[in-house]
N, C-alpha and C positions, 0 to 999 in steps of 0.2 A: 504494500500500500504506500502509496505519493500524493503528493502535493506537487505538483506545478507549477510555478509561477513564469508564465508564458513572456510576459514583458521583462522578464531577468534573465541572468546566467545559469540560474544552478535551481535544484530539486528538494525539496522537504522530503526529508524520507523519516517515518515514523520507530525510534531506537526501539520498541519493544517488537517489530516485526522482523528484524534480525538478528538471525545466529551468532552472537559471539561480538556483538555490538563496543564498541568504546564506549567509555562515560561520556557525558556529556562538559564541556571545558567551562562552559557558562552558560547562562539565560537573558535574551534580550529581550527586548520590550515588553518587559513584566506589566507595564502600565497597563498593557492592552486586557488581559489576563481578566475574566469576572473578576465580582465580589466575592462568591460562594466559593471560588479554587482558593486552595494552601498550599503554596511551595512547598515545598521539602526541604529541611533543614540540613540537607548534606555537604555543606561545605562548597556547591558548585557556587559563581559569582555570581550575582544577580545585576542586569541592569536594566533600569528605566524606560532607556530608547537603545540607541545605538552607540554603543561605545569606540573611541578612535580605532582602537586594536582592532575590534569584526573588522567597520572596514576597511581596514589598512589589509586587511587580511583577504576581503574580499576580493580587493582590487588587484593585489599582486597575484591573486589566484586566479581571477579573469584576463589579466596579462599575457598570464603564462599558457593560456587557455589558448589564447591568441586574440583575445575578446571576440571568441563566436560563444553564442547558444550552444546550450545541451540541445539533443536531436532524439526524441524518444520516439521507437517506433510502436507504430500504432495510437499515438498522441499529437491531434491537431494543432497545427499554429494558432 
């Protein structure tokens, strides 16, 4: 199971539908987040909106990407 965001680079993929998943490094846009949800008190960072490091991190990773789109088949533009 994914998420796509058609207008970006890269794919939401959901950490509990893979095997052998990495943790998660942080949380961003907590803001967005209901009322009724509880983080989890695990030590991951939490931010607000967008923090310099995602996109610093973003951007050199779309760089190196060559700044194309992901290409998923079976997934309209």
């Amino acid at each position: 199971m994914f998420g796509d965001f058609t207008k970006g680079f890269w794919v939401s993929i959901y950490q509990g539908r893979i095997e052998a998943a990495p943790s998660p490094s942080m949380r961003v846009m907590t803001s967005d987040a209901p009322n009724d949800v509880t983080l989890p008190d695990d030590g991951v960072p939490r931010f607000r909106s967008r923090p310099a490091t995602f996109m610093l991190k973003l951007l050199t990773t779309w760089a190196s990407m060559g700044f194309r789109k992901v290409r998923i088949a079976g997934v309209a533009d």
